[in-house]
C-alpha angles and dihedrals in degrees: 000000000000094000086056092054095050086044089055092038088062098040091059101033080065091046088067087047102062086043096059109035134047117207115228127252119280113262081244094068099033086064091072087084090076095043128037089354127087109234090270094043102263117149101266093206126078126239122280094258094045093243090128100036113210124279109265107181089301120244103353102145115089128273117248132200131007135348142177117231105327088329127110115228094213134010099185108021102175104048132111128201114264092208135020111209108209135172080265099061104021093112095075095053101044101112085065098057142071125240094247088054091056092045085052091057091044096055101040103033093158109049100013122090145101139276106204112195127180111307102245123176104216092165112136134148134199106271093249085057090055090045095049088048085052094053091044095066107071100030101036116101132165117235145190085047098310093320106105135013148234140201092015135125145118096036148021106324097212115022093167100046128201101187158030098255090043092060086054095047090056081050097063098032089049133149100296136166109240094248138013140175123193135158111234140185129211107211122186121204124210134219090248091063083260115136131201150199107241091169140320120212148171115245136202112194116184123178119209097179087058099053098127094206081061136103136192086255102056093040100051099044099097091054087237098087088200104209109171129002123174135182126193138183120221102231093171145072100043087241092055101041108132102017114137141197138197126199126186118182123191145158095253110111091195091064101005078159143056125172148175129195121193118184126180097220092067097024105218140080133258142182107267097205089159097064102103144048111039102340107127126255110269086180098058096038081266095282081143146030121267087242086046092072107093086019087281123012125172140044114323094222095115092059140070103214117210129196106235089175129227138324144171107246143178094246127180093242135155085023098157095126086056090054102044088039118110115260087238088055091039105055130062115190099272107022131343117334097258093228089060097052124078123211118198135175108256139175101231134183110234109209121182119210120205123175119261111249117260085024130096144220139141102236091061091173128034137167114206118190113199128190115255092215102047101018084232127147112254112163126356123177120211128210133206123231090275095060089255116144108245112161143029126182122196114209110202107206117201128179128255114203087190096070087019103235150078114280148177143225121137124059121201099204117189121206092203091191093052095042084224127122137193133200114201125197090005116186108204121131085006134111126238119198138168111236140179112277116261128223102282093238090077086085099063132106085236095059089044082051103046093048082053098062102049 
């Protein structure tokens, strides 16, 4: 009997096991990323029509005329789209789009399309980054049943993902300078064509995961595994002026979060635990969600996260001339003005998010589309409790040759049955630029305090 017992025990103590943590790949297969995979574990070859060409080292060549900030004004300044996908022929192109796409082009006929131009990879990383994905791919895991990490840092944790919450692991701990500053606006559109201010702020982004004099030693041992924390001042509108945020992000389940919240009016500053999740947006007059910033933006714990495996599909991608656009050039009356916006043929991984049972959000169903070369967010497609679709984000990716890489920052998200929309971290008429890092208690309420009070 006791034997029994031990033998059960095991049995189900393994059980766990397999449950909360993932094994990495073989070194067989992670070998692939020097062979017939790109460095981030992107499919090096093109499509069969030649409609996505092969990856050939990504953008290598020099960038030529202006930018703003770090940013390039224009990658590819001479090119014209090769289709235009409208309400009227949408039909024919609907296995490339996602569901939210083709709800955008029903309900806006007549301003709404896309503007396709040739498909390039310009996905590229620093050599140390390569290296560190490498690496990854044999020693990175996920724990606590998906919901934290080990033996990861540097790179892309899991470059040859095996599942769903894997893809969006390699999604929060992307390709990142060290450190960033940027100024940003939030603008929310209403369902009359009007658009608004909501605030307009200055951002320091540091990035704690990508220090390339770190290891997966020195990061994790504290337990946290910091990977991103950002803090940002309101400079508009003239009621908002001073207010401050924190934001801490790790790979402890048990505190994913830390905030901090100052505003002027009480003059001191208070841990903000409800930033984050479904709360709405204060930031943007709560027209999203707080993990809909960055198209998602927080700890994956409330959701179950399925593989839904890879597709071809119509992405906003290369889209530097949209982000260092004007506001006046970027925005049309009811979404992103369509000439701005560039369309291009990419292979995506489709994940779909449920949430997970005895848990809550308002958001209970969600489809996320993530780029194969860079492992960034570039579409997802929300759904209300009765399976309706309600929302769509559009993630326009732009490359950075200081880095060098595509990256992310500012998320148009579309409620379609509200007819309302809402850009955060919008870049337009700012200036985005790659910095030395700073002492990392610069992103601390005390700090936020301290400068407050001078």
């Amino acid at each position: 009997m006791f034997n029994k017992t031990l033998l059960c025990a095991s049995v189900l103590a393994l059980i766990a096991g397999m449950q909360t943590a993932a094994a990495a790949v073989s070194a067989e297969d992670a070998g692939k990323l020097k062979t017939s995979l790109t460095p981030l574990g992107g499919e090096k070859a093109g499509n069969k029509d030649g409609t996505i060409p092969a990856w050939t080292g990504g953008y290598t060549g020099p960038v030529t005329g202006s930018k703003v900030g770090d940013i390039p004004v224009s990658l590819f300044p001479n090119e014209k789209p090769v289709l235009q996908i409208t309400a009227s022929n949408m039909a024919q192109h609907a296995g490339k789009l996602s569901e939210g796409t083709q709800a955008l082009l029903k309900k806006y006929p007549d301003t709404f399309r896309l503007d396709v131009y040739p498909t390039h990879r310009t996905a590229t990383v620093p050599e140390h980054v390569a290296a560190n994905t490498f690496k990854n791919a044999t020693r990175c895991k996920t724990t606590e049943g998906g919901n934290s990490i080990e033996g990861c840092f540097g790179g892309l944790p899991f470059p040859i993902p095996q599942t769903g919450v894997e893809v969006v692991w390699n999604y929060l701990l992307r390709v990142e300078p060290e450190s960033k500053e940027f100024g940003f606006k939030n603008i929310v559109g209403s369902s009359d064509g009007n658009h608004t201010l909501a605030t307009r702020n200055d951002m320091f982004f540091q990035q704690p995961y990508n220090y390339k004099d770190g290891s997966w030693e020195t990061w994790s041992k504290d337990g946290e595994g910091e990977y991103t924390m950002f803090r940002f001042s309101t400079t508009a509108p003239s009621f908002k002026v001073g207010e401050s945020l924190v934001i801490r992000d790790g790979i402890d389940p048990k505190t994913p979060r830390q905030a901090w919240q100052y505003l002027v009016g009480q003059r001191r500053v208070r841990r903000a635990p409800t930033v984050a999740y479904d709360t709405p947006d204060f930031v943007a007059s709560g027209a999203n969600y707080f993990d809909e910033v960055e198209g998602f933006y927080g700890h994956p714990d409330r959701y179950e996260w399925k593989l839904v495996g890879k597709r071809e599909m119509y992405v906003p991608y290369n889209n530097n001339e949209l982000v260092t656009a004007t506001v006046s050039e970027a925005y049309d009356k009811f979404h992103l003005n369509p000439a701005k916006v560039r369309w291009e043929l990419h292979r995506v991984w489709e994940v779909e998010a449920t949430v997970v049972a005895g848990r809550r959000h308002a958001v209970p169903k969600r489809k996320y589309y993530f780029d194969e070369d860079t492992a960034l967010m570039v579409l997802m497609d929300g759904y209300d409790a009765e399976g309706k679709l309600w929302r769509t984000s559009q993630m326009p990716n732009f490359f950075v040759p200081a880095v060098p890489a595509l990256l992310v920052q500012q998320v148009t998200v579309f409620n379609l049955q509200a007819g309302t929309m809402s850009t955060v971290q919008g870049l337009n008429d700012e200036s985005y630029r790659v910095v030395p890092r700073k002492p990392e208690t610069f992103f601390t309420g005390d700090a936020v305090a301290a400068d407050a009070s001078r």
